[in-house]
C-alpha positions in Angstrom: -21.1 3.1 -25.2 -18.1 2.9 -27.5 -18.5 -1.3 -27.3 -22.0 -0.8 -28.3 -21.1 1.4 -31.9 -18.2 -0.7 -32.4 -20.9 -3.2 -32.7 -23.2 -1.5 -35.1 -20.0 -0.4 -37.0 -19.1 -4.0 -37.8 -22.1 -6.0 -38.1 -25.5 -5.8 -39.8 -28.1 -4.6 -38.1 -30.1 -8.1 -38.8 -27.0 -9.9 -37.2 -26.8 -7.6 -34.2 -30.4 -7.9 -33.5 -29.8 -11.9 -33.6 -27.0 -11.2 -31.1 -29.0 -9.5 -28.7 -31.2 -12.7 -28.4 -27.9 -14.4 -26.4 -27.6 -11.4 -24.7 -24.4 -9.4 -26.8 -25.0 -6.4 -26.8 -20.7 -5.1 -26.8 -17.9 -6.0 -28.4 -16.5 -7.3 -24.9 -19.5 -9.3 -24.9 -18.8 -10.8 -28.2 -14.9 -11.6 -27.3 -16.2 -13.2 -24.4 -18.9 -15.7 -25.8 -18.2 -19.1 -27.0 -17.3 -19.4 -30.4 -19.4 -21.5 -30.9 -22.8 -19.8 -30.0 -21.9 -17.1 -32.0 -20.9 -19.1 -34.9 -24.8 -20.8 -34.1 -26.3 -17.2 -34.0 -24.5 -16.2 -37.2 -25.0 -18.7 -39.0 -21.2 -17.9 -40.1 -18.4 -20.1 -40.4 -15.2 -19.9 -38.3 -13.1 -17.9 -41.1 -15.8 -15.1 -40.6 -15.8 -15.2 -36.9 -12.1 -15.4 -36.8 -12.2 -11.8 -39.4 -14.6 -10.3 -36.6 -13.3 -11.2 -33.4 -9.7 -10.1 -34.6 -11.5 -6.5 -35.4 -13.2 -6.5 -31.9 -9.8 -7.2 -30.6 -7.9 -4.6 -32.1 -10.0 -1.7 -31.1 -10.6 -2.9 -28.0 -7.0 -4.0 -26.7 -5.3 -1.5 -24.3 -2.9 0.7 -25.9 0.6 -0.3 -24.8 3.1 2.0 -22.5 7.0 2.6 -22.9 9.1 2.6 -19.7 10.0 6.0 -20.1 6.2 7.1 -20.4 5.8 5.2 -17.0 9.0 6.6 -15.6 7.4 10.0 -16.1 4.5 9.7 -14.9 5.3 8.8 -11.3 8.3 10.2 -11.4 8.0 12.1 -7.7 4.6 11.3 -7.0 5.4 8.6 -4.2 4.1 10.2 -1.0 7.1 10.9 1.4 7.2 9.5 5.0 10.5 11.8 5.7 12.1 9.1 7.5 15.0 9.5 5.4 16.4 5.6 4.7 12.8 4.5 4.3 12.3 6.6 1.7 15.7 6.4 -0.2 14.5 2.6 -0.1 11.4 2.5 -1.7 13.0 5.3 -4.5 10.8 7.9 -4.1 8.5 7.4 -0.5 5.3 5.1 -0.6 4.9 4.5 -4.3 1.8 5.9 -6.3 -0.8 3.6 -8.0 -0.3 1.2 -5.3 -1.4 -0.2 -2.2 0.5 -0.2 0.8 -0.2 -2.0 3.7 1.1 -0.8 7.3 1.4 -4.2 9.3 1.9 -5.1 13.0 0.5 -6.0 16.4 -1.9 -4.3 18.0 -0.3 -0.9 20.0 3.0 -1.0 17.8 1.9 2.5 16.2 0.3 1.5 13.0 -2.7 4.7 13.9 0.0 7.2 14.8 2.1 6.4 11.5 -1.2 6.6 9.4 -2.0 9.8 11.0 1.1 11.4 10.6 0.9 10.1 6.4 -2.5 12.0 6.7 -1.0 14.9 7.4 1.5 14.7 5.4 -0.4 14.2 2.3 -2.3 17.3 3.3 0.8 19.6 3.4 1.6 21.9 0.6 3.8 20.5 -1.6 6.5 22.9 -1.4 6.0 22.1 2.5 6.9 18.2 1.5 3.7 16.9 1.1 1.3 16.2 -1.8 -1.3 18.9 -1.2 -4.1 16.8 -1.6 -7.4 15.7 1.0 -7.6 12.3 2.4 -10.3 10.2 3.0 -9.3 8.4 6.7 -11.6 5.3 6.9 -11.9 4.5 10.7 -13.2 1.1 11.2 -12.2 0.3 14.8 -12.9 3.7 16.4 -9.4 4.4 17.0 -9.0 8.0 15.2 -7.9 10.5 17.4 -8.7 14.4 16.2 -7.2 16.0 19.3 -3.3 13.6 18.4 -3.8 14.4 14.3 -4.2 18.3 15.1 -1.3 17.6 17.7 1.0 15.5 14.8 -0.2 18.6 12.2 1.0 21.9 14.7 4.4 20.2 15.0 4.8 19.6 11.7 3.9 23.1 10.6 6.4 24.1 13.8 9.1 22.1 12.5 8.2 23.6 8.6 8.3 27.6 10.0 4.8 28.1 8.6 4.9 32.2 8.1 1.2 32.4 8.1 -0.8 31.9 11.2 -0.2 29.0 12.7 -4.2 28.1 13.7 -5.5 29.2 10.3 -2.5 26.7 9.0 -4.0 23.8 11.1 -7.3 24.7 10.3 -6.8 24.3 6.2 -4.5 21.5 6.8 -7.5 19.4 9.3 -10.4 20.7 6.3 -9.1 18.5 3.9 -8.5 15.3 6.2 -12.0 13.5 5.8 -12.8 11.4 8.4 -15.6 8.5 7.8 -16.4 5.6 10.6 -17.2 2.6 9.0 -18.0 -0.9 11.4 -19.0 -3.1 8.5 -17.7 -4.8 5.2 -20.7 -3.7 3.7 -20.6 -0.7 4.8 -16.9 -0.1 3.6 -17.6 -1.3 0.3 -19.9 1.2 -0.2 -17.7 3.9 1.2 -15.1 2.4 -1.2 -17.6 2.6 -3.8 -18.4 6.3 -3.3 -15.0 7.4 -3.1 -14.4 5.7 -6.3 -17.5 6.5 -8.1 -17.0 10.3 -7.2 -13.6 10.6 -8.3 -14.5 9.0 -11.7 -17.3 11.1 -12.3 -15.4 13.9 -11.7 -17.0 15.3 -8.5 -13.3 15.0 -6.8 -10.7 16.2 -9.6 -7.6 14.9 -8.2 -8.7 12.5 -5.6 -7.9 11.8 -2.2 -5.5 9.6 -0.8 -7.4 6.4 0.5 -6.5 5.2 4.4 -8.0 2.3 5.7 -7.6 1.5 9.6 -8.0 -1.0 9.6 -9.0 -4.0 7.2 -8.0 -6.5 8.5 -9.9 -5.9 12.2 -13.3 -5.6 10.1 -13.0 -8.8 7.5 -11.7 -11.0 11.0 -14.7 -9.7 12.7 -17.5 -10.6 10.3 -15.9 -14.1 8.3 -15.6 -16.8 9.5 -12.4 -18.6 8.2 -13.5 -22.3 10.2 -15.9 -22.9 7.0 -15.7 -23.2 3.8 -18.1 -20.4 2.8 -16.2 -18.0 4.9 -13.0 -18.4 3.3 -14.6 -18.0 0.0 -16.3 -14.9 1.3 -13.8 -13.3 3.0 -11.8 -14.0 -0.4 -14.0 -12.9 -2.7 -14.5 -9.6 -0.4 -10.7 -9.0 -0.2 -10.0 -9.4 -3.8 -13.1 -6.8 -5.0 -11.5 -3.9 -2.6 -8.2 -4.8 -4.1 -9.1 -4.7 -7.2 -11.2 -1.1 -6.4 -8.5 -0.1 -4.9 -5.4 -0.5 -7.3 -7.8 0.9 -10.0 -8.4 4.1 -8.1 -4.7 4.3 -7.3 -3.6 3.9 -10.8 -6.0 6.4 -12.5 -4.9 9.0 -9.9 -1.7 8.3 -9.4 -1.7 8.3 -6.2 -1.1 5.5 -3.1 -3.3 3.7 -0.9 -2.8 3.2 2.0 -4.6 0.4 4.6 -3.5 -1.2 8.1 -3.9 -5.1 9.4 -2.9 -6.7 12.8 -0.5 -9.9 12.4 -0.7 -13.2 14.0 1.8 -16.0 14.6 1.8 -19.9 13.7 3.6 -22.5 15.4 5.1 -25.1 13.3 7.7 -27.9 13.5 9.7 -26.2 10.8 10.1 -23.0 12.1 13.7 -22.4 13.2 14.6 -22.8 17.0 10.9 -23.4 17.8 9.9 -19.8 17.0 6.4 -18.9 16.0 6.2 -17.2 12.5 4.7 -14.2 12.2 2.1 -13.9 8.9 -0.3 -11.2 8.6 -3.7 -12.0 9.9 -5.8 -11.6 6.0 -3.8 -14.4 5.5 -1.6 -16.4 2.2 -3.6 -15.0 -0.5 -4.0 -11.2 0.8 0.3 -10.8 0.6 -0.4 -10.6 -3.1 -3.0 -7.8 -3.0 -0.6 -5.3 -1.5 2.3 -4.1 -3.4 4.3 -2.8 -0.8 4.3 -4.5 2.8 5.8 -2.0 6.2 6.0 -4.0 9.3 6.1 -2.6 12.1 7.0 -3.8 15.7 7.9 -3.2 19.6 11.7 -2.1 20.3 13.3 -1.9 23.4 12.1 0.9 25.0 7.7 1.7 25.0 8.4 4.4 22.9 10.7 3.1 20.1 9.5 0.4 17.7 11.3 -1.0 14.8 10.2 -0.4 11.0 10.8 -2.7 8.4 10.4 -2.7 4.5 8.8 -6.4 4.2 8.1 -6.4 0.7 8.6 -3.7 -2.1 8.9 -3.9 -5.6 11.2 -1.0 -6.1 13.6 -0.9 -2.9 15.8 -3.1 -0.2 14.3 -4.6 2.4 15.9 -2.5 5.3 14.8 -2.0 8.4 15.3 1.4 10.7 14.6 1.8 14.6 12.1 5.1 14.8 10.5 6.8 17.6 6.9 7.8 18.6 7.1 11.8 19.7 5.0 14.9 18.9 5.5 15.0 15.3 4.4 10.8 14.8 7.4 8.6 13.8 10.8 10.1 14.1 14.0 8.3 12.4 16.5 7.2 15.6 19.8 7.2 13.9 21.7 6.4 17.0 19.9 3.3 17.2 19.6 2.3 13.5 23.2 2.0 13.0 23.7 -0.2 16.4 21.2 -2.1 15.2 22.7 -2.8 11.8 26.2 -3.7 13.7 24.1 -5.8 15.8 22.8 -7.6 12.7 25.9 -8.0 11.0 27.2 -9.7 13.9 24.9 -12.6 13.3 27.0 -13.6 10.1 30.4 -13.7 12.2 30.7 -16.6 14.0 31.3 -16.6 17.8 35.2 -16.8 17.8 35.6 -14.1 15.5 33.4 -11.5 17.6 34.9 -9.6 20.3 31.0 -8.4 21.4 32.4 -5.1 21.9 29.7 -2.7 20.4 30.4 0.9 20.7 28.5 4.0 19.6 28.1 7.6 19.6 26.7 10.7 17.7 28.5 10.0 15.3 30.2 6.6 14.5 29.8 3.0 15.0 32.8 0.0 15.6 32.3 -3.3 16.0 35.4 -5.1 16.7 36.4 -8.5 15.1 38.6 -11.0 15.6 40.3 -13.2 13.0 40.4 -17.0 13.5 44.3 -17.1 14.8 43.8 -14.0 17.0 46.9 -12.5 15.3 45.3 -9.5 14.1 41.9 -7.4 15.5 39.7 -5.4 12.7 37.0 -2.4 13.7 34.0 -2.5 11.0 33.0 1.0 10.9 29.8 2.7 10.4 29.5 6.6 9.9 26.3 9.0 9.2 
């Protein structure tokens, strides 16, 4: 509407009604015509097109933002997965106006972390969540009511809830919207809703978006073996992107979606080892702005959580386990497994392979190369 009187502002009404035969009706239309058929239309010469596009331009460019205005508006807004050294990584918890994408094979967790961010985005702020609903997007069948009502109870346990504790989980599991979707077409148009409604006001705040998962649902129905599949599947994955970031942005708030992994086989991978890429594929990695991968570790109930890719924090990764409450930090384990990873930069006549650990600190010792002296690299909590 605003294009459309910026365009009767400007021009006269003969030349607007000219305009309209080439189909311009806005000033975005007009920036985005060919010189030259406008210059045609006009009967104008360049000079005067130049004068007008410039004016079309200025209203229409995007107003600029400072740093600091940005720093304060997401300042705190990140939603918090309280797994301490994940969240002192990424500054803040999983960033707002973003996507995040929880990654991994199939079984490693990915539901059970997603439920747990469910309910922590439901939880009162004061409570360490963001108080606000959430739209879960099922697209595999996988959602579990009877685990996200268990994940919620011990959460409000562990939070010493002073009301009662049903008429907690009940609030809590009201504003957790579940919707089974076992199409693209049909998530687009779930995506589309959600969007629509929020921008139309019909949602004031706007839910937090989980999607679990994508990348099950766009392997199922395109076929990547042809040429109009990849285009597809492309052109699919960069509209829900695009729908996606936009929601997240004008709500400030993350979005969060799941996809499986697969591995390749190549000559140049080290040691013969197959490397793992997650299964959407090359072009996908730069939809998401923040990557989690997530894998098996040791024992059936520990995995191993890693930051693959963040804008704003290390990459780091942290051993958690999967209990009552969803994804619990293991400390014990996290700093053995940092010794363990700092062994691989010691070559083998310096290590001693003694690894020790206990509640509360961690040696490694370590040799020097003429075995006169012995160091302990210490790690404490």
């Amino acid at each position: 509407m605003m294009n459309a009187l910026l365009l009767e502002e400007i021009l006269e009404k003969e030349d607007i009604i000219k305009l309209h035969k080439i189909h311009i009706f806005t000033g975005e239309d007009f920036i985005r015509s060919s010189p030259l058929c406008v210059m045609g239309c006009l009967k104008c010469t360049h000079t005067q097109y130049d004068n007008i596009l410039s004016v079309f331009s200025h209203w229409l460019a995007p107003n600029h933002q400072t740093a600091l205005s940005l720093y304060s508006i997401y300042n705190g807004t990140g939603l918090l997965t309280h797994l301490s050294k994940i969240d002192t990584a990424l500054l803040g918890g999983l960033p707002a106006g973003t996507i995040t994408e929880i990654s991994g094979p199939s079984g490693s967790g990915k539901t059970q972390f997603c439920l747990m961010l469910a309910v922590i985005s439901s939880l009162p702020t004061r409570r360490g969540g963001l108080g606000k609903g959430v739209s879960f997007i099922d697209t595999n069948c996988s959602f579990s009511a009877k685990r996200l009502i268990s994940i919620a109870e011990n959460w409000l346990q562990s939070r010493s809830i002073s009301r009662t504790l049903s008429d907690s989980i009940k609030q809590l599991a009201d504003k957790i919207k579940i919707y089974t979707e076992l199409t693209c077409t049909g998530l687009e148009k779930r995506i589309n809703a959600l969007t629509s409604a929020a921008a139309t006001g019909e949602t004031a705040d706007g839910d937090i978006i989980i999607i679990d998962s994508l990348a099950g649902l766009v392997r199922k129905e395109y076929d990547i073996r042809t040429v109009k599949g990849v285009s597809d599947r492309y052109q699919f994955l960069s509209q829900m992107s695009s729908k996606l970031k936009a929601y997240a942005e004008e709500k400030r708030i993350p979005v969060i979606v799941t996809s499986q992994v697969s591995t390749q086989f190549s000559s140049s991978a080290a040691r013969g080892q197959p490397s793992i890429l997650t299964s959407l594929g090359i072009s996908w990695t730069h939809c998401v702005d923040t990557r989690l991968f997530i894998e098996f570790y040791k024992d059936s109930n520990k995995r191993k959580l890693s930051i693959a890719k963040s804008p704003t924090g290390g990459l780091i990764s942290v051993i958690v386990r999967i209990e009552k409450k969803g994804l619990i930090l293991d400390y014990h384990e996290t700093n053995l497994h940092k010794l363990t990873l700092l062994s691989l930069f010691l070559s083998p006549d310096q290590l001693d392979h003694q690894i020790s650990g206990d509640s509360n600190s961690y040696s490694m010792t370590v040799k020097d190369q003429t075995d006169r002296y012995t160091h302990r690299v210490a790690l404490r909590e």
